[in-house]
C-alpha positions as CSV (number, residue, x, y, z in Angstrom):
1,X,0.0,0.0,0.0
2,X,1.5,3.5,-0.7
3,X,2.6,5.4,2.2
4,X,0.6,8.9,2.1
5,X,2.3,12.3,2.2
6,X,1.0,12.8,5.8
7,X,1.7,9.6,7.3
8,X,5.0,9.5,6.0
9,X,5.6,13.1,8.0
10,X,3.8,11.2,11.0
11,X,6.6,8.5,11.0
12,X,9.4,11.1,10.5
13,X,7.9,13.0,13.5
14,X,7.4,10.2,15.4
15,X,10.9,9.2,15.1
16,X,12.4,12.2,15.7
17,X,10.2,12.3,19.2
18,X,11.6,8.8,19.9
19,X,15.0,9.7,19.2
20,X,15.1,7.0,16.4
21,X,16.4,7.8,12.7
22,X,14.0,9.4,10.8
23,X,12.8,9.6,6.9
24,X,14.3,13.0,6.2
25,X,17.3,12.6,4.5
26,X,18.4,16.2,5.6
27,X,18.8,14.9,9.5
28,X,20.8,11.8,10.0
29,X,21.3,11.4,13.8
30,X,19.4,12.0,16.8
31,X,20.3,12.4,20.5
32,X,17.7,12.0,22.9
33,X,15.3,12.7,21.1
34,X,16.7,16.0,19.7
35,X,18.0,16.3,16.2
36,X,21.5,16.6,16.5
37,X,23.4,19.1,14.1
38,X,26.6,19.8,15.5
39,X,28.7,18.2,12.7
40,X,27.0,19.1,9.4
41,X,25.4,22.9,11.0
42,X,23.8,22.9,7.4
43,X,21.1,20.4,8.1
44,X,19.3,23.1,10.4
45,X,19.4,25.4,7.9
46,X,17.9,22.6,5.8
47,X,15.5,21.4,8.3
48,X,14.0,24.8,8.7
49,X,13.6,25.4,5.3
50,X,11.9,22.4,4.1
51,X,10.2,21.1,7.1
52,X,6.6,21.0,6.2
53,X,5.5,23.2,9.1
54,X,1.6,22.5,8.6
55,X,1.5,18.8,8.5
56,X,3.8,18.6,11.7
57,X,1.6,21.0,13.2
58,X,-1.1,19.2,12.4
59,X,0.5,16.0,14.0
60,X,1.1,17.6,17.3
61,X,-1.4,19.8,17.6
62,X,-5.1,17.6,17.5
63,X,-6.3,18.0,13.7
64,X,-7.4,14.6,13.3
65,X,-3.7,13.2,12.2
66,X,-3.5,9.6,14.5
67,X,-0.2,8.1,15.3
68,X,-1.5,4.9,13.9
69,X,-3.1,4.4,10.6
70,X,-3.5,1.8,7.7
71,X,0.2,1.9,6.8
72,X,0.8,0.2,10.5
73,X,-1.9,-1.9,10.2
74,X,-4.6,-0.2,12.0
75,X,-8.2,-0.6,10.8
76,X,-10.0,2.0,12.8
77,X,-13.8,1.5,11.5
78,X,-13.1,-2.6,12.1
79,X,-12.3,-1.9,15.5
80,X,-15.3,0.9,16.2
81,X,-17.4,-2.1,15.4
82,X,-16.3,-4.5,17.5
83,X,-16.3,-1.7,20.4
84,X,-20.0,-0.8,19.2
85,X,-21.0,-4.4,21.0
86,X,-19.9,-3.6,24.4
87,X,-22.6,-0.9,25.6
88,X,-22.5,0.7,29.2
89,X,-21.9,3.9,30.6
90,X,-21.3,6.9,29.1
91,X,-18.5,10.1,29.0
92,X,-19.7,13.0,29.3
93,X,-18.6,16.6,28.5
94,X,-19.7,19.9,30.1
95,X,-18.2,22.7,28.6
96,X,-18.6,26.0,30.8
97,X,-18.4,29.6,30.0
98,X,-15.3,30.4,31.7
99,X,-13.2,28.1,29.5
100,X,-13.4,25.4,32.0
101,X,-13.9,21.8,30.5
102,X,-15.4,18.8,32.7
103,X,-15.2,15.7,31.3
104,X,-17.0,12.6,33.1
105,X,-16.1,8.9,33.0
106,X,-19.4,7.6,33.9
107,X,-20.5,4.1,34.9
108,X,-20.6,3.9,38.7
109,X,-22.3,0.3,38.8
110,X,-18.9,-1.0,37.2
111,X,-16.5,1.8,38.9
112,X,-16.3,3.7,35.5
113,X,-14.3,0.7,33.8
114,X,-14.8,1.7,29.8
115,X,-17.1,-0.5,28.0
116,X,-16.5,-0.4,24.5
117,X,-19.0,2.2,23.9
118,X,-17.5,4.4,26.1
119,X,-14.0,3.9,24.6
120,X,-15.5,5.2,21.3
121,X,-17.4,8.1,23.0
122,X,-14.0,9.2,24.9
123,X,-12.8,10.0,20.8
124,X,-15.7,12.1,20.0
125,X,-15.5,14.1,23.3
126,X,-12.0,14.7,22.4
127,X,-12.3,15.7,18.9
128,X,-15.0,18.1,20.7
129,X,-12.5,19.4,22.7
130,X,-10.2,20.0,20.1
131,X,-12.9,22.5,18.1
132,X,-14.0,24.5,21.3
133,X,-11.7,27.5,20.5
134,X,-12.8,28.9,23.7
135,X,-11.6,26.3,25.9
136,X,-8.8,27.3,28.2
137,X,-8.7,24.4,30.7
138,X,-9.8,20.6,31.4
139,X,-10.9,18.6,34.3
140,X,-11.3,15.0,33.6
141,X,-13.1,12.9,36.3
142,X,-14.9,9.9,37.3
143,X,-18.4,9.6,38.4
144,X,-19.7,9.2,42.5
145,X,-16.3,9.1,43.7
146,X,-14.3,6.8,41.9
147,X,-12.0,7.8,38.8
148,X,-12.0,4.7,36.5
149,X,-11.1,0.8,36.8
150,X,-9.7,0.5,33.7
151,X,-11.5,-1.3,30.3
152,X,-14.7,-3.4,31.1
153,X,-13.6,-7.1,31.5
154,X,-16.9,-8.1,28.9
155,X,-15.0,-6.1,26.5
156,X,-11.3,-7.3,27.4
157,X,-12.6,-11.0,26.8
158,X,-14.4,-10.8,23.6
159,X,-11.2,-9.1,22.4
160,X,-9.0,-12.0,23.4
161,X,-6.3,-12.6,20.3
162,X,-2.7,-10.6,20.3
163,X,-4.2,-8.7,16.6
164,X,-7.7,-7.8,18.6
165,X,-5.2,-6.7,21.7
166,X,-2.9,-4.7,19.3
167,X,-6.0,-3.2,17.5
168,X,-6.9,-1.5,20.8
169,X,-4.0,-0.3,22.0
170,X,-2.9,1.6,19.1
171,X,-6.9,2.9,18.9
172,X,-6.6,4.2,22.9
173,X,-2.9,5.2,22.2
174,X,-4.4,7.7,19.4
175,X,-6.9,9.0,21.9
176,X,-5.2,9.7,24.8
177,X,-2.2,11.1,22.8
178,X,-4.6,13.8,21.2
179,X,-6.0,14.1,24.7
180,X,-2.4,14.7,26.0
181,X,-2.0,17.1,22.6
182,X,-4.9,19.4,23.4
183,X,-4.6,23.4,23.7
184,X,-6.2,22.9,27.1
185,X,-4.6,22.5,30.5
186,X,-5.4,19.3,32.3
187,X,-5.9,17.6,35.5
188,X,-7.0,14.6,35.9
189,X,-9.0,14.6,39.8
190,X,-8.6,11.5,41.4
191,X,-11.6,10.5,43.5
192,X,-11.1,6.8,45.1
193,X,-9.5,4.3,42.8
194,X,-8.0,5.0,39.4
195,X,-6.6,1.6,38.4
196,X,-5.0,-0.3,35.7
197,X,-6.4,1.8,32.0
198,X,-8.0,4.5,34.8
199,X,-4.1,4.5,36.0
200,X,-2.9,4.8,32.5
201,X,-5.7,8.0,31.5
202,X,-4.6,10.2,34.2
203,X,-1.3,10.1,32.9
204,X,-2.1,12.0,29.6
205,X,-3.2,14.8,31.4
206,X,-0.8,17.3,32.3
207,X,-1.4,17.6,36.1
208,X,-3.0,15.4,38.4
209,X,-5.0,16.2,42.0
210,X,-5.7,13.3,44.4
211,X,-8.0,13.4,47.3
212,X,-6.6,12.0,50.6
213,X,-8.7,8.8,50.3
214,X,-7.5,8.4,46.3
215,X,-5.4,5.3,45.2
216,X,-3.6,4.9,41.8
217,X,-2.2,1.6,40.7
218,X,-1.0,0.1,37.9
219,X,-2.4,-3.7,37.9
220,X,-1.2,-4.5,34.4
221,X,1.3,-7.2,35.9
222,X,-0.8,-9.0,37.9
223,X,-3.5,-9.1,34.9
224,X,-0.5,-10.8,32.2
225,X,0.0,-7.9,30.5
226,X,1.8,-4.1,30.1
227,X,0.2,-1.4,30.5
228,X,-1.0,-0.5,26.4
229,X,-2.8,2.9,26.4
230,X,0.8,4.7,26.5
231,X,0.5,5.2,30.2
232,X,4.2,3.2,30.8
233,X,5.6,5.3,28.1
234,X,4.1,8.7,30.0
235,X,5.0,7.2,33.5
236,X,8.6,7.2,32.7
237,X,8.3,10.9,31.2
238,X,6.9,11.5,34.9
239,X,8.6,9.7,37.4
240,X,12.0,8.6,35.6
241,X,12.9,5.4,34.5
242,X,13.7,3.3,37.9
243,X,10.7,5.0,39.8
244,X,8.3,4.1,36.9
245,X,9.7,0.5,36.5
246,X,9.1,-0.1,40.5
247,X,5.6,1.1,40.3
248,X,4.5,-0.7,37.3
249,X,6.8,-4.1,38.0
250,X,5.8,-4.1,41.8
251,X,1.9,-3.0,40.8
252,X,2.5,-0.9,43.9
253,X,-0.6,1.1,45.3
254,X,0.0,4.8,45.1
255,X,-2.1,6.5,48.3
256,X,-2.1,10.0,48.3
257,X,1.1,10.5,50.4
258,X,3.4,8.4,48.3
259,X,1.8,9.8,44.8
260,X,3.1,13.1,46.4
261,X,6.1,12.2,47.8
262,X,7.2,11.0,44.0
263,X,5.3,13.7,41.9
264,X,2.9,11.5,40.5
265,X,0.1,14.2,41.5
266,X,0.2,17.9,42.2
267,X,-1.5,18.4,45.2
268,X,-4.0,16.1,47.8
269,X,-7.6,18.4,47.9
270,X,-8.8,19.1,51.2
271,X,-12.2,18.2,50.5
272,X,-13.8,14.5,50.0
273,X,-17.6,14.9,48.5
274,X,-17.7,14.7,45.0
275,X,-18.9,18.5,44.5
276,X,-16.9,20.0,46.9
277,X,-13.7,18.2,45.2
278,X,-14.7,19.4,41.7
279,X,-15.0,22.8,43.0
280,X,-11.9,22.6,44.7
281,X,-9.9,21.6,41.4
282,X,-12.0,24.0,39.4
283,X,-10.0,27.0,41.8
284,X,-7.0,24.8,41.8
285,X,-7.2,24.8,37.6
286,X,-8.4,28.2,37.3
287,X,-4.8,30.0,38.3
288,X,-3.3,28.6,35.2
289,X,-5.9,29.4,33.2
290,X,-6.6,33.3,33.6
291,X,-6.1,35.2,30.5
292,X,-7.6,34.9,27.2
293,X,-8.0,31.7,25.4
294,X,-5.6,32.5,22.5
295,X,-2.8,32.7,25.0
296,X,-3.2,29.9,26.9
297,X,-3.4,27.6,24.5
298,X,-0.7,28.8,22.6
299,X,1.1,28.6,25.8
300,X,0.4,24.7,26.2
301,X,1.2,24.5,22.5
302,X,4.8,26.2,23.3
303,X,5.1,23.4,26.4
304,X,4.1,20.1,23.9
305,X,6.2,21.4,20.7
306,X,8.8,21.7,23.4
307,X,8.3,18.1,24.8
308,X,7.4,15.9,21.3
309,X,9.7,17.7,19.2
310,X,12.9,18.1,17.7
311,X,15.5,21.3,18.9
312,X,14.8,23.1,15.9
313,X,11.1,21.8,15.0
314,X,10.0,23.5,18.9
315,X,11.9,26.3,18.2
316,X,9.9,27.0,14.7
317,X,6.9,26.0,16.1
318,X,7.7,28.8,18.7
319,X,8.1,31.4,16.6
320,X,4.9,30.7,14.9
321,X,2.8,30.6,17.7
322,X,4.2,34.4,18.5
323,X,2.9,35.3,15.1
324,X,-0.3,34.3,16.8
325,X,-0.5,36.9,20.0
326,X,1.9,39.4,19.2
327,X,0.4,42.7,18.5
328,X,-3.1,40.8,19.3
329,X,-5.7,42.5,21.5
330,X,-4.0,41.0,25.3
331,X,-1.0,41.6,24.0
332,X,-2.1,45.3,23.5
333,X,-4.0,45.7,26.3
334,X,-1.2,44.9,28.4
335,X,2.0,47.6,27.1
336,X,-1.0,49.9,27.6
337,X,-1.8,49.0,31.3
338,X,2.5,48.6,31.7
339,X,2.8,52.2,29.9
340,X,0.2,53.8,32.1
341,X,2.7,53.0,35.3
342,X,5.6,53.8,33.8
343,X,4.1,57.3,33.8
């Protein structure tokens, strides 16, 4: 089958982010993760000048581009199908007028596992997300005081072969990466358990809150497998390499005070009911996101370019997203309020 233009910029990308070799023939090495330059200083030139800015963009930055298509053997509509059997729950999405995002995992009776159904509704909530312009920030919860435990075993044992295995993980690696990829600041609030796939979807947000009666574990070991919904992958980027190897090797419950103690989560709430805790993160959330939405989001655009991609790729994609707010109406608004005390 022949490779498209934009999934052979995907690979290229996603090598580069890896720190593998890529496709361009303009950058030959990497170091990790970052192109490296330093012999042949021509190739950044190069790079900058024929680096197709709008497709990489697109890549990053939640325009519909997967990490996994047909050229790796994904088959998404096959898969939607097979997820379409597995009904229960739901997620749910409240969008509110100060920017603030709250998205629900709901399906209490089974501790919010995802049925299949709910797999496929977490993409369209997040492909919601990526069109509300307005958006500024995101909470993402679990319903009646419990985040999530993981995929709905119905669902896990009608998909039982290695291709049906494979098929998922790359489908919930391409949501929760566009999830983590979203102009929106995270947090995923940790109510009671968040276990095994629940373990692996607070990870792809980009700060987590715990309250003091919260647990997060990664069970994957004791269930015969690895954790497949990139939350390893993100763990390491989080913890380091040794912590994130004894947390998902020992399946080690993380309570509140050792989630802390290794920066797993941001702060432990003070509050315990379910609406007191939401409000509690809304005001935790809500100092990173003051300002208008153009800013903040290309703030958290800066922070991803600068985490996924190459030295000179980040700095490009920098440089765009000031063509975005300079001389733009906050900008504006605030060398008038700074010239009016320098009077």
């Amino acid at each position: 089958m022949r490779e498209t233009q934009a999934e052979g910029e995907a690979g290229s990308v996603q090598g580069a982010r890896r720190g593998t070799r890529s496709r361009d023939p303009g950058v030959t090495t990497w170091a990790q993760g970052r192109c490296s330059t330093a012999e042949h200083p021509e190739m950044a030139g190069n790079l900058l000048k024929t680096s197709s800015l709008s497709v990489r963009t697109k890549l990053l930055h939640q325009t519909g581009l997967p990490l996994y298509n047909t050229s790796h053997g994904f088959h998404e509509e096959g898969l939607k199908k097979k997820l379409q059997q597995f009904p229960g729950g739901s997620v749910d999405l409240q969008k509110e007028d100060s920017g603030i995002g709250i998205l629900t995992l709901n399906n209490p009776s089974k501790m919010n596992a995802f049925s299949g159904v709910m797999m496929l509704q977490l993409l369209e909530k997040v492909i919601e997300l990526e069109n509300w312009t307005e958006g500024k920030g995101l909470i993402v919860r679990g319903a009646k005081n419990t985040f999530s435990s993981g995929s709905d075993l119905n669902a896990v044992k009608a998909l039982a072969t290695p291709e049906d295995g494979m098929a998922l993980c790359m489908f919930m690696q391409n949501t929760l990466t566009r999830l983590m990829r979203l102009p929106l600041i995270s947090v995923a609030l940790i109510q009671g358990r968040a276990l095994g796939g629940g373990a692996e979807v607070t990870t792809a947000c980009d700060f987590r809150l715990m309250t003091a009666d919260g647990e997060i574990r990664f069970v994957h070991r004791e269930m015969g497998i690895v954790p497949s919904w990139g939350g390893g992958t993100r763990l390491v980027e989080l913890l380091g390499a040794r912590q994130a190897l004894k947390v998902l090797s020992g399946a080690l419950p993380l309570d509140a005070a050792r989630a802390l103690s290794l920066g797993m989560v941001e702060e432990v709430l003070r509050a315990s009911d379910e609406a007191s805790c939401l409000q509690e993160a809304r005001a935790w959330l809500g100092q990173f996101t003051q300002g208008p939405p153009q800013v903040i989001r290309a703030l958290k655009r800066s922070v991803s370019s600068g985490r996924e991609l190459c030295l000179e790729e980040a700095l490009q994609m920098e440089k765009e997203l000031v063509g975005t707010v300079w001389g733009g109406p906050a900008n504006r608004e605030a060398i008038a309020r700074k010239g009016k005390f320098n009077k």
